[in-house]
C-alpha positions as CSV (number, residue, x, y, z in Angstrom):
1,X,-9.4,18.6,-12.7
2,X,-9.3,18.5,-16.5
3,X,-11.1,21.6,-17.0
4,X,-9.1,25.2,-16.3
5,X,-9.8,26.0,-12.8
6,X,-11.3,30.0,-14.3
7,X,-13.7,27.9,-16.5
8,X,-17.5,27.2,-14.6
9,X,-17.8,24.1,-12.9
10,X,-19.3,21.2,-15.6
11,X,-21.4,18.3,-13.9
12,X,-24.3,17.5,-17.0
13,X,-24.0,14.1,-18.7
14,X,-21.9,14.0,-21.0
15,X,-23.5,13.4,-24.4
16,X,-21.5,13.5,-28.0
17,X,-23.9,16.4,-28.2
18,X,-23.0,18.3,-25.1
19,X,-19.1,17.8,-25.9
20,X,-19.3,19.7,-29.1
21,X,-20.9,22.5,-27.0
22,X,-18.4,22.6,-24.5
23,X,-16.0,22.9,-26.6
24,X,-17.6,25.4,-28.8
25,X,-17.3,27.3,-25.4
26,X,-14.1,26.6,-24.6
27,X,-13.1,27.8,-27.6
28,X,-15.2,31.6,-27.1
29,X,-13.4,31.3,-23.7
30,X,-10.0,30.9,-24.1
31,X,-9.6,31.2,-27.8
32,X,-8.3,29.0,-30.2
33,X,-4.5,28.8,-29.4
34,X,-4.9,28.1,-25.8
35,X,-8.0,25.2,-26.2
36,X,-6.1,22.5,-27.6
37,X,-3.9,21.2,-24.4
38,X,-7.3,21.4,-22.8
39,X,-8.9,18.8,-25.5
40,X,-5.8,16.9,-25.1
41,X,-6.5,16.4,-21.6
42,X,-10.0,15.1,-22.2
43,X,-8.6,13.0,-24.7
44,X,-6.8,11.3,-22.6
45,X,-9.2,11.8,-20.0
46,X,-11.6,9.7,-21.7
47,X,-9.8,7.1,-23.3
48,X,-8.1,6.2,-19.8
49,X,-11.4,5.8,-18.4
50,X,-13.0,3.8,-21.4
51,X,-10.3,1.4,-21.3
52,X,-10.6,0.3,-17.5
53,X,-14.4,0.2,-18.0
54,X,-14.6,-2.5,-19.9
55,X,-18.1,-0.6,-21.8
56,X,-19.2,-3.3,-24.2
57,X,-21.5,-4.2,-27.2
58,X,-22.2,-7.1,-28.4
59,X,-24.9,-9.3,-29.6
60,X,-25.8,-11.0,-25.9
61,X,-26.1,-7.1,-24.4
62,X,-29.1,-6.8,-27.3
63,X,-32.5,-8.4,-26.4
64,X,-35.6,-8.8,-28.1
65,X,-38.2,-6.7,-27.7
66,X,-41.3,-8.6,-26.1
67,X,-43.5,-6.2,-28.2
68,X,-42.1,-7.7,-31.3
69,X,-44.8,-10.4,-32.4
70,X,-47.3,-8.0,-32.0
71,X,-45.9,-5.5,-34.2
72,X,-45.3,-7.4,-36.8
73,X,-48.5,-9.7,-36.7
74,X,-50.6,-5.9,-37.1
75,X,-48.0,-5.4,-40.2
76,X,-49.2,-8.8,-41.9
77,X,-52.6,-8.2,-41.0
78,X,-52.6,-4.7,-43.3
79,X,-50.2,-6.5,-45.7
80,X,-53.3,-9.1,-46.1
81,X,-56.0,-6.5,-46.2
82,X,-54.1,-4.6,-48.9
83,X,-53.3,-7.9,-51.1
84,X,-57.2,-8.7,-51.2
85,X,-57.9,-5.0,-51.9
86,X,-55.6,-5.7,-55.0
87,X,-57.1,-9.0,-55.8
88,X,-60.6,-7.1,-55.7
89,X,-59.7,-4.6,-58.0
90,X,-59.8,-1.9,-55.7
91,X,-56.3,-0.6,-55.8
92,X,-53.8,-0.8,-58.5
93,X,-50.3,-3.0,-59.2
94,X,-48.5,0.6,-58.2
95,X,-50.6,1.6,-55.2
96,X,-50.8,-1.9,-54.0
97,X,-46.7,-1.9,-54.0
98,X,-46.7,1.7,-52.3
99,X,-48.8,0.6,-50.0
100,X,-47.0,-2.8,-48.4
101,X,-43.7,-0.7,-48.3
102,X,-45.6,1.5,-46.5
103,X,-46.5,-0.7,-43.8
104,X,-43.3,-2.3,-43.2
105,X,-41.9,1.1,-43.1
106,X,-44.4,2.3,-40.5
107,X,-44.1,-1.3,-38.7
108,X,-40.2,-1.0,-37.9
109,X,-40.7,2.8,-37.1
110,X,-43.1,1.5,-34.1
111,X,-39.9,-1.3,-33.3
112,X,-37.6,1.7,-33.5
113,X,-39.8,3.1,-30.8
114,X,-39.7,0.3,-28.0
115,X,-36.0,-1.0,-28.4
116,X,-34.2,1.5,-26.7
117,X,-36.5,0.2,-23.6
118,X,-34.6,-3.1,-23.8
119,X,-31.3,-1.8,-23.2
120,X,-30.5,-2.1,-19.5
121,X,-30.6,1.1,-18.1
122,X,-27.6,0.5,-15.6
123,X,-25.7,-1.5,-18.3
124,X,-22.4,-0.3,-20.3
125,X,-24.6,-0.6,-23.9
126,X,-27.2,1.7,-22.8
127,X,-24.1,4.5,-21.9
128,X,-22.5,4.0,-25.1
129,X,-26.1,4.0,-26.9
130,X,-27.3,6.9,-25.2
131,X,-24.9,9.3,-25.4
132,X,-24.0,8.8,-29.0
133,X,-20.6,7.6,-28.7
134,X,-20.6,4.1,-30.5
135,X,-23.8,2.1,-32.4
136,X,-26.7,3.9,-33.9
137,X,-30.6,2.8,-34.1
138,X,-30.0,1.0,-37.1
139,X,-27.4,-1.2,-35.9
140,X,-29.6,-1.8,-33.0
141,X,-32.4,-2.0,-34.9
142,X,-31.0,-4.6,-37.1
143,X,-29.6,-6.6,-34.4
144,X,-32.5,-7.1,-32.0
145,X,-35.5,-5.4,-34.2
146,X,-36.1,-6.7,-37.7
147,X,-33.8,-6.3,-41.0
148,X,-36.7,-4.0,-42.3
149,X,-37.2,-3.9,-46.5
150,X,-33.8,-3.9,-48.6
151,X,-33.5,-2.8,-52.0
152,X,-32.0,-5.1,-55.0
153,X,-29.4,-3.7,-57.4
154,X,-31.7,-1.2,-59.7
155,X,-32.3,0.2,-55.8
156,X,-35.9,-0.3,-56.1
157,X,-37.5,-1.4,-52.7
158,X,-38.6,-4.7,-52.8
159,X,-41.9,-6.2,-51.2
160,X,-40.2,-8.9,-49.3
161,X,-39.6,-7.6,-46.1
162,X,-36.8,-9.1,-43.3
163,X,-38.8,-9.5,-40.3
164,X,-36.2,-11.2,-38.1
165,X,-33.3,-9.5,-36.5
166,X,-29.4,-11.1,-36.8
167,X,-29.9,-12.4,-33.5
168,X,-33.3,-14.6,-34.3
169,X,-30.8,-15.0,-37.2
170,X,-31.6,-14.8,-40.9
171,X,-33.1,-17.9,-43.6
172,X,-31.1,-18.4,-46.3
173,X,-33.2,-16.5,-49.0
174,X,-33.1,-13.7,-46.6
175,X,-29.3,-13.9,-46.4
176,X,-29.1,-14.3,-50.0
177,X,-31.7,-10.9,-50.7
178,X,-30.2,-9.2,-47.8
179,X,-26.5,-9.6,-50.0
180,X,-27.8,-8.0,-53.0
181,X,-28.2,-4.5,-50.5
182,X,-24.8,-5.2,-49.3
183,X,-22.9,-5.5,-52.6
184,X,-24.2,-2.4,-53.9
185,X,-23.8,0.2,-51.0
186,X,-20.0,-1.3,-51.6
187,X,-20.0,-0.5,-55.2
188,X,-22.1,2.8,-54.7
189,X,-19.8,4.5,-52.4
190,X,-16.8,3.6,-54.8
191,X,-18.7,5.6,-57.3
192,X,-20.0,8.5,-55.0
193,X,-16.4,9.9,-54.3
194,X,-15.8,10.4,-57.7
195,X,-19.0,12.4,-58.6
196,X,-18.3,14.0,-55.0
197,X,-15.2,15.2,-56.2
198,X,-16.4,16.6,-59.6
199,X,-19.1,18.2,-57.8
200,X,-17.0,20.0,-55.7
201,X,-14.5,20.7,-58.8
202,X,-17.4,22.5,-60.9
203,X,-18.6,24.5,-57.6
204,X,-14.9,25.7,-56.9
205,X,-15.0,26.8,-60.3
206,X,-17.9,28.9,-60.5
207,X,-17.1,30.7,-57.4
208,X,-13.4,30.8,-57.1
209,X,-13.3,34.7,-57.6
210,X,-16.0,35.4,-55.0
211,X,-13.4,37.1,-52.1
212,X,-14.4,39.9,-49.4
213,X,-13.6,43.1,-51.2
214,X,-15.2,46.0,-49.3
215,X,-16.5,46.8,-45.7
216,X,-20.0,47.6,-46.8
217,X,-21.6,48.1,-49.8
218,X,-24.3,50.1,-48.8
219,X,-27.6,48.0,-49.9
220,X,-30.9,48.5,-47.8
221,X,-31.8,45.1,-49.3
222,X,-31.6,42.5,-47.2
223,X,-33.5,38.8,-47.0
224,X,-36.4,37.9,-44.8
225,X,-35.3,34.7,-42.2
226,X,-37.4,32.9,-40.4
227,X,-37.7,29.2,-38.8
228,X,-37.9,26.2,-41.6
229,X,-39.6,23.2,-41.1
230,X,-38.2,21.0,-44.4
231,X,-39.8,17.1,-44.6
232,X,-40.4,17.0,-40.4
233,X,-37.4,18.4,-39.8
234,X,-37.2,21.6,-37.7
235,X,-34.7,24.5,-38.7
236,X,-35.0,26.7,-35.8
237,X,-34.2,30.7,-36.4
238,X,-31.3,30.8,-34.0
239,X,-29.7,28.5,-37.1
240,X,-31.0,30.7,-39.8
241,X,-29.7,34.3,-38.5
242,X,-26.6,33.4,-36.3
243,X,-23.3,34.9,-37.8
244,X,-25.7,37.5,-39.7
245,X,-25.9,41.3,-40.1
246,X,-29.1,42.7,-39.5
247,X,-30.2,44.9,-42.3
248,X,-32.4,46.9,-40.6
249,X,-33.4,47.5,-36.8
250,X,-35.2,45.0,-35.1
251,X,-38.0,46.3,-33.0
252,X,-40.1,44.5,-30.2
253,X,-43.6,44.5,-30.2
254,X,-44.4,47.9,-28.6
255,X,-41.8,49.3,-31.8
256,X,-38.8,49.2,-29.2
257,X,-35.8,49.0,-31.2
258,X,-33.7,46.1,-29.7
259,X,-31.3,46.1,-31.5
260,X,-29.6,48.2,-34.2
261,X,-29.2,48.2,-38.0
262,X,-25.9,46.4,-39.0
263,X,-25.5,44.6,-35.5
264,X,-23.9,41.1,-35.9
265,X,-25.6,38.8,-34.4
266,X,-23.4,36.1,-32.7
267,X,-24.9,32.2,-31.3
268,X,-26.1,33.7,-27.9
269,X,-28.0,37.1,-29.7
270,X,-29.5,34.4,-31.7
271,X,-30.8,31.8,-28.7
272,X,-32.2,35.5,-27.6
273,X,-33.7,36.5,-30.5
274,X,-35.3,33.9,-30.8
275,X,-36.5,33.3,-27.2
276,X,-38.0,36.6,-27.2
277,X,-40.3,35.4,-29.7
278,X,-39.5,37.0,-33.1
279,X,-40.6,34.9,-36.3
280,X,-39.0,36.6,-38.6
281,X,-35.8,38.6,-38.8
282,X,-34.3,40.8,-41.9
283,X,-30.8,39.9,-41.7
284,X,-28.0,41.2,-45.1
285,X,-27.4,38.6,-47.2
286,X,-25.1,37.3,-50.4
287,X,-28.0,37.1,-52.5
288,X,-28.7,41.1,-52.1
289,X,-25.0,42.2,-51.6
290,X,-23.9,45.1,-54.1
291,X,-20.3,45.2,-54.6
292,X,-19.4,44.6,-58.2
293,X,-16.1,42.2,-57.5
294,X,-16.8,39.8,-54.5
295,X,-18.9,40.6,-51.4
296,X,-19.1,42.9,-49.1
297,X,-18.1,41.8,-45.1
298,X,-21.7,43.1,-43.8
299,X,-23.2,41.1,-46.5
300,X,-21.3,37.8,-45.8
301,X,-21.2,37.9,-41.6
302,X,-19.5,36.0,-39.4
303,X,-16.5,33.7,-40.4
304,X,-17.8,30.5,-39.2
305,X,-14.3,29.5,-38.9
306,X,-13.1,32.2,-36.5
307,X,-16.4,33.3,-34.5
308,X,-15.9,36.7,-36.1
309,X,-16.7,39.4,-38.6
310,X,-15.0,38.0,-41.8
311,X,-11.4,39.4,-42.8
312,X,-11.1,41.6,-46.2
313,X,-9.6,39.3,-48.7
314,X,-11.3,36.2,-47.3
315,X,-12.1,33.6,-50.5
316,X,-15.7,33.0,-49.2
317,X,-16.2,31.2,-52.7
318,X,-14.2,28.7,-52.2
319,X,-14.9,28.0,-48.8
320,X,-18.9,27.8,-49.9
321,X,-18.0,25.6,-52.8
322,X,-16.3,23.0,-50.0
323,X,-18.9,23.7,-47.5
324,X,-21.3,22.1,-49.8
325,X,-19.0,19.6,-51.9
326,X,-18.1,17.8,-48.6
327,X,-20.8,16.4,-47.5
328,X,-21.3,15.2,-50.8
329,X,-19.6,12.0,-50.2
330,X,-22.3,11.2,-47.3
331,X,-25.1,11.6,-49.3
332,X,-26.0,8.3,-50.7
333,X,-26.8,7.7,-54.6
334,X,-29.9,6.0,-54.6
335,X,-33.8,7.2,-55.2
336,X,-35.5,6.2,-52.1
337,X,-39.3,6.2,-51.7
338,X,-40.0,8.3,-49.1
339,X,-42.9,7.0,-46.9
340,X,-46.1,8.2,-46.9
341,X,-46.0,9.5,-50.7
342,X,-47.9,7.8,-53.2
343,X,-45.6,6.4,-56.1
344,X,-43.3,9.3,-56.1
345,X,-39.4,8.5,-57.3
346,X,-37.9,11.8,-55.9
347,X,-34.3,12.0,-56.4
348,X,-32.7,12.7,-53.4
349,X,-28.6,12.9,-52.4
350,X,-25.9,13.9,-54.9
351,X,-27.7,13.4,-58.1
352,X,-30.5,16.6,-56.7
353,X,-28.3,18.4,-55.5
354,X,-26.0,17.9,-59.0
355,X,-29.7,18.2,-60.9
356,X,-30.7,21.5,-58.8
357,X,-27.2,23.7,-59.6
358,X,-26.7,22.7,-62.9
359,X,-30.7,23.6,-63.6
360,X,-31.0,20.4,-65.1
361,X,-34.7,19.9,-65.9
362,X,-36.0,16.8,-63.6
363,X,-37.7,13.3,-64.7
364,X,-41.7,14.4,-64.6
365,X,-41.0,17.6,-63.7
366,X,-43.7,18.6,-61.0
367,X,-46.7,21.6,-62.5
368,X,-46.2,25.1,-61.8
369,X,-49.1,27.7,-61.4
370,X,-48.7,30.4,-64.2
371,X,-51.0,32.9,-62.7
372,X,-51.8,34.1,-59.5
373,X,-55.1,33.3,-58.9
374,X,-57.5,30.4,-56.9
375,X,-57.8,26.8,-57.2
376,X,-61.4,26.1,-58.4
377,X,-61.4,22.0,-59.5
378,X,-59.3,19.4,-59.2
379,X,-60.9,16.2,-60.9
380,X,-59.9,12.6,-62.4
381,X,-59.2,12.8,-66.0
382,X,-58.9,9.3,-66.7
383,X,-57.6,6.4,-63.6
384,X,-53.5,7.6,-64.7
385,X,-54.2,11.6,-64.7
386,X,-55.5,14.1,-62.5
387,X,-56.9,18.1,-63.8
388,X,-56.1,21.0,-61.9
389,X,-57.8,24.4,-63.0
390,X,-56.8,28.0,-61.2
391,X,-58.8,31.1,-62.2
392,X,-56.5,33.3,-62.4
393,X,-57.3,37.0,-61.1
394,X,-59.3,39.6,-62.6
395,X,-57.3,41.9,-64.9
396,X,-58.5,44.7,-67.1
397,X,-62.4,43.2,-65.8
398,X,-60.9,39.4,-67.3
399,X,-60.3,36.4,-65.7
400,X,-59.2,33.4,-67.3
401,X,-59.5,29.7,-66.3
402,X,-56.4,27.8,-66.9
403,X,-56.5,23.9,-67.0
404,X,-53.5,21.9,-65.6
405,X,-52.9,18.0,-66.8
406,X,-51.2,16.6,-63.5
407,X,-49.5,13.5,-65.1
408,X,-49.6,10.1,-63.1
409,X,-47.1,9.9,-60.4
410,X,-47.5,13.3,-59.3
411,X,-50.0,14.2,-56.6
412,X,-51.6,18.0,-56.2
413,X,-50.6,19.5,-53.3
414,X,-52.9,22.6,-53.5
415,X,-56.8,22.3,-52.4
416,X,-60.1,23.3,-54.1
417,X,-60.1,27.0,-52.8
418,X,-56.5,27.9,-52.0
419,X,-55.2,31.0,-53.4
420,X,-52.0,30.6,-55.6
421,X,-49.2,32.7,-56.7
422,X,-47.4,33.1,-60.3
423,X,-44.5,30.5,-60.4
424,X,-45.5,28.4,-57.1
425,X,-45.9,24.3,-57.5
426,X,-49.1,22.9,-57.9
427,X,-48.5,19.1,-57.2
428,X,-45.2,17.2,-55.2
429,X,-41.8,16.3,-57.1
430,X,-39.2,18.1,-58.1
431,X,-39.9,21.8,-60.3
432,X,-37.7,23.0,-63.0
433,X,-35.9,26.2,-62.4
434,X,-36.0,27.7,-65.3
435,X,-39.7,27.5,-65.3
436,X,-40.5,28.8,-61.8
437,X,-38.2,32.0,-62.8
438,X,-40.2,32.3,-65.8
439,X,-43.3,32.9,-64.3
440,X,-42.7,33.5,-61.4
441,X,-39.3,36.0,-59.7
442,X,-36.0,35.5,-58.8
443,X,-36.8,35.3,-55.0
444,X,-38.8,32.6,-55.0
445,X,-36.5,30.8,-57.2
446,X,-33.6,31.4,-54.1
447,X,-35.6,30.6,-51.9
448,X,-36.7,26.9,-53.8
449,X,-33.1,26.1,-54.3
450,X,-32.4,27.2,-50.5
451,X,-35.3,24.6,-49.2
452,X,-34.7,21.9,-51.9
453,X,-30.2,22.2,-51.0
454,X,-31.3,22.2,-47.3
455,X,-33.3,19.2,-47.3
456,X,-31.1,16.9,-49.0
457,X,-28.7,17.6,-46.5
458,X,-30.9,18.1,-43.5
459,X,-32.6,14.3,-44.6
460,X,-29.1,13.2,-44.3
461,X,-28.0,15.0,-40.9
462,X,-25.4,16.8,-42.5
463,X,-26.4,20.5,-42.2
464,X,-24.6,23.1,-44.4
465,X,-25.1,27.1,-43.7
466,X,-27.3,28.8,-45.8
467,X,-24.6,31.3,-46.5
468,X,-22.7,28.8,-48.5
469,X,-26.1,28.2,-50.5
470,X,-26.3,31.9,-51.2
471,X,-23.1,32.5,-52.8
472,X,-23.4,29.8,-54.8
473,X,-27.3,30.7,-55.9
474,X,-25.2,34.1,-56.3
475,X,-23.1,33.0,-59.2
476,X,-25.9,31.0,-61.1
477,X,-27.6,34.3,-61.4
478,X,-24.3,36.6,-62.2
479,X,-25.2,36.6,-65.6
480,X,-27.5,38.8,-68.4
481,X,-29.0,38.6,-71.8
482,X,-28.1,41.3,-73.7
483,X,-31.9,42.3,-75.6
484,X,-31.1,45.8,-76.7
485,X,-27.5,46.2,-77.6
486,X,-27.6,50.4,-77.9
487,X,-24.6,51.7,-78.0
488,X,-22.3,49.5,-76.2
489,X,-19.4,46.8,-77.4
490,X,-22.4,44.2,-77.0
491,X,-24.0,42.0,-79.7
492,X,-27.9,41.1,-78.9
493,X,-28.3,37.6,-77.6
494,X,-24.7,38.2,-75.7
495,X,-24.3,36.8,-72.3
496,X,-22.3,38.3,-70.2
497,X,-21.3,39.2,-66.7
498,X,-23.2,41.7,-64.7
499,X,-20.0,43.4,-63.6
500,X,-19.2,43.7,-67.2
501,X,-22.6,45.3,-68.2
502,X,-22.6,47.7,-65.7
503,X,-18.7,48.9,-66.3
504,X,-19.9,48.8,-69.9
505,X,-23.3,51.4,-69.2
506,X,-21.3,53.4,-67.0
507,X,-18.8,53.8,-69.9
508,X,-21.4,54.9,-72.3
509,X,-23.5,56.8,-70.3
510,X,-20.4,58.8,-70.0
511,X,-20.1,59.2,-73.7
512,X,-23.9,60.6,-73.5
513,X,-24.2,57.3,-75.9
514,X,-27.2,54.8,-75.5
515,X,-27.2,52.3,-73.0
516,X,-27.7,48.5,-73.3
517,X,-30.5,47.0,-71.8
518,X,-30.3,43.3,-70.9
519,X,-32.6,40.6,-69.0
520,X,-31.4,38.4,-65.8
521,X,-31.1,35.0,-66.2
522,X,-30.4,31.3,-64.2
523,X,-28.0,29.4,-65.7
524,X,-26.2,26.4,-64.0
525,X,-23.2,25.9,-62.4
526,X,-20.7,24.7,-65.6
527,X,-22.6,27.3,-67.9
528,X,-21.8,30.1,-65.9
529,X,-17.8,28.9,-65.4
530,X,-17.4,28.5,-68.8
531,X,-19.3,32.2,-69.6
532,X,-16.4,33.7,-68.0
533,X,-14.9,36.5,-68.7
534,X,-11.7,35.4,-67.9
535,X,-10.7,32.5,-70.4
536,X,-7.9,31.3,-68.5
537,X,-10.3,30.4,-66.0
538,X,-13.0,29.4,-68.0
539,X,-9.9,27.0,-70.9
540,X,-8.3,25.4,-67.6
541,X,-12.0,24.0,-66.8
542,X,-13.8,22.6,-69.6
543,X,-14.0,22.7,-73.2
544,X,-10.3,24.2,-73.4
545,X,-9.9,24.1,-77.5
546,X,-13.6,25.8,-77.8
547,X,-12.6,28.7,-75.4
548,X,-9.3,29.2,-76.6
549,X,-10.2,29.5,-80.3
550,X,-13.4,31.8,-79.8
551,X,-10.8,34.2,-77.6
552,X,-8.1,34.1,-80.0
553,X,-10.9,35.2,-82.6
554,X,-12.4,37.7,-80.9
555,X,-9.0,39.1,-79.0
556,X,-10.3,38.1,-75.8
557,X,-8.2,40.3,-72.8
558,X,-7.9,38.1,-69.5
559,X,-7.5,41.2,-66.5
560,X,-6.4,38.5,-64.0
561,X,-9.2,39.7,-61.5
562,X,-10.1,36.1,-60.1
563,X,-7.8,33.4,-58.4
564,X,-7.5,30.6,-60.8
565,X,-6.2,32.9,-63.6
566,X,-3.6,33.9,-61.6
567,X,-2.8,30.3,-60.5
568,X,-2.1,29.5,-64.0
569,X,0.1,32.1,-64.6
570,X,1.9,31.9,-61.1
571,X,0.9,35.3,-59.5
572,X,0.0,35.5,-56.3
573,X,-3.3,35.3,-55.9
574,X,-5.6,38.4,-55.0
575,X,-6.9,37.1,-51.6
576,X,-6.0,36.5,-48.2
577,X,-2.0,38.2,-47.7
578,X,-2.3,39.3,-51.7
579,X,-5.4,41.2,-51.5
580,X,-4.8,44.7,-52.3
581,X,-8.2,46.7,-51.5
582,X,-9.9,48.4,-54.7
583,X,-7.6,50.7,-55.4
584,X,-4.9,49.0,-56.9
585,X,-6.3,46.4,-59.3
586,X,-5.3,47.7,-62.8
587,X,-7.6,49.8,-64.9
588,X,-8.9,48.0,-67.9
589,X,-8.5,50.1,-71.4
């Protein structure tokens, strides 16, 4: 047998799914040294046995569903009803539009949802189909369903939709449209590397110094996980809290502690935890880790690498800043219209995800609620805009009504009644960050760019950890805004590091001398790099004449405390095999 002859006997279907988890198992079994020969014999395993079986796919293995005609004929019967609600004046040019892609979208969803039917069940195609080794539902879909809509080069959708498949084959101004589609996903993924890479570059750079420096910093903090379910798309909580450290005990119904403070939870306590019903669990967390210079390994969790409690000296930073930069090159570059939403361009892939960590402020930005209080009216202003008013909650025996204009494009997602909190959205699209942490707190902003990372990735099946998110979300809020200078080496209006402004209260607080006092703040991902404190780091990234003159100016002291600085200078660098623990990094003067 392939299989170890101490490893339980394996007789399930063998899926590209089910693979991955016998390996992961493999691997918690015999470790990682002694799993590869094992792989290599189901390597050759496999390709032994697909190369005598002749397993096949071509166009004659494809049929055409029998279902077909009537699909489509219901699709042109709405696409006529909605083109003489138009000519009526009942809908306008936009909703009209929205509407037809709609129904073609809807109409090769149903198609999606008989072809697998045609495949014959006994036949090589179905095997190959099925278990997710070769050909995917679109190619299938495209072969024996129907092209479905394409998009010209500006990538917006057009209204001519494909309806035959490649095998009813295609009339020539169907060929000719259906090459416009073509050319640009050639041209786009040229392009997408390249911002791909820079995206990765910039996230490297604002978390390079982020290494495992102590065992456990102490915090009681912690974050609240539960299950997600982002655009139709269901996060379980197994996902959420496996490779996490609880930050407090978990207790069953009856107030039975299951399972202790500071447990790590591994893949199979997870599949338990959440088995046994729990919605919620308060796991530790980057976001609420204390240590001044890194993270702490309770904090952080599991190595996903290893399948164990991550090693001091471990440059988590970078390994976030890949985790997410990565994938980047999947994600596609185009706003799509996602079904179902009426005239919303959301911008999806690389450009959200660049938009979201550089707290760029989006194209019609969506509202956000500025009190906590209750929806009371949401009326037509004109045909274009929309009113939303909240009355806010009584303070000091006053409410107030506030009025929301809800520009066109954007829909309210709140009703007549709901209660509302400070800083949550009021209609669909993208918010601006800056905005929800002005009114409302740095949690929920977290938590926004959590959901919003996730389901960019999750839309495109390429799912990241949280954790990587966290460290990242970390470093856009690692900096203050010095308001009240006191007695420190700061200047109002400052920004600077919160390891820096707590070194710098302890140091006057000391001195019996008045303290600074300073505001949080978001900034994105380049900002913060180039608010460094170390200006090697922050010349060798951007801006390099700027950074170098203001330090030479102001005598600017670089203490070699990250990795990049000591890169440059050819030290070696204080993580993994050169990480000293606290003790030995040099005291600054």
């Amino acid at each position: 047998s392939i299989l170890p002859s101490d490893f339980s006997y394996v007789s399930d279907e063998m899926t590209q799914k089910r693979l991955s988890s016998l390996v992961d198992e493999l691997i918690i079994h015999y470790g990682v040294d002694d799993t590869p020969p094992i792989l290599d014999k189901i390597k050759s395993f496999g390709f032994k046995y697909s190369t005598f079986s002749g397993t096949t796919w071509g166009l004659d293995n494809v049929k055409v569903p029998s279902e077909k005609a009537k699909i489509v004929e219901e699709g042109r019967k709405l696409e006529e009803k909605t083109i003489s609600e138009w000519k009526e004046g009942l809908l306008s040019e936009e909703e009209r539009y929205q509407k037809i892609i709609e129904i073609w979208t809807y109409t090769k969803k149903e198609l999606e949802k008989v072809l697998p039917k045609t495949l014959d069940k006994n036949g090589s195609t179905y095997d190959l189909f099925m278990s997710g080794a070769r050909g995917t539902m679109t190619s299938l879909i495209q072969m024996a369903g129907m092209k479905g809509l394409i998009q010209n080069n500006q990538g917006k959708t057009l209204e001519f939709p494909i309806i035959p498949s490649y095998q009813e084959g295609l009339s020539p101004i169907e060929y000719f449209v259906t090459t416009h589609g073509a050319r640009k996903g050639a041209s786009d993924t040229a392009l997408n590397t390249a911002k791909a890479g820079y995206l990765t570059r910039r996230l490297v750079d604002v978390a390079q110094d982020v290494v495992i420096t102590e065992k456990d910093c102490g915090t009681k903090e912690g974050k609240v996980v539960s299950r997600e379910n982002i655009s139709g798309i269901e996060i379980p909580l197994s996902k959420n809290i496996s490779g996490r450290v609880l930050a407090g005990d978990l207790k069953d119904k009856d107030g039975k502690v299951i399972y202790k403070k500071k447990f790590l939870i591994t893949k199979e306590e997870a599949h338990k935890i959440e088995g046994a019903g729990f919605e919620e669990v308060f796991v530790r967390s980057p976001l609420t880790c204390r240590t001044t210079h890194g993270l702490c390994q309770m904090c952080y969790g599991l190595d996903l690498g290893r399948n164990r409690l991550v090693d001091l000296g471990e440059a988590v930073g970078i390994i976030a800043a890949q985790a997410i930069g990565e994938p980047g090159t999947q994600l596609t570059l185009r706003t799509f219209h996602a079904g179902g939403v009426a005239g919303t361009d959301i911008t999806t892939g690389l450009p959200r995800i660049e938009e979201i960590f550089e707290r760029r402020i989006p194209k019609n930005p969506a509202i956000i609620s500025e009190t906590d209080g209750e929806v009371f009216e949401i009326k037509d202003k004109d045909a274009k805009e929309k009113i939303i008013k909240v009355l806010s909650d009584v303070k000091n025996g006053k409410s107030n009504e506030i009025e929301y204009t809800v520009p066109f494009r954007r829909m309210p997602i709140v009703k007549v009644g709901q209660r509302v909190k400070k800083g949550e959205l009021l209609t669909d699209g993208s918010a601006d960050i800056t905005e929800i942490f002005k009114f409302g707190t740095k949690e929920l902003v977290e938590e926004y760019i959590i959901r919003e990372i996730n389901k960019v990735y999750e839309l495109q099946s390429a799912s990241i950890s949280r954790k990587h998110t966290e460290i990242i979300i970390r470093q856009m809020f690692s900096r203050k805004k010095i308001k009240d200078a006191g007695e420190t080496n700061f200047s109002i209006g400052d920004i600077v590091e919160n390891t820096a402004f707590i070194e710098e209260n302890e140091r006057v607080a000391k001195l019996k001398q008045e303290e600074a006092r300073a505001e949080t703040i978001v900034l994105g991902i380049t900002e913060v790099s180039l608010r460094t404190k170390s200006w090697l780091s922050a010349a060798s990234f951007q801006n390099t004449n700027r950074v170098l003159i203001e330090n030479a100016v102001k005598g600017g002291v670089d203490s070699l405390r990250g990795l990049k600085e000591n890169v440059i200078i050819g030290r070696l660098i204080p993580a993994g095999t050169g990480f000293k623990s606290k003790v030995s990094l040099p005291e600054e003067e």
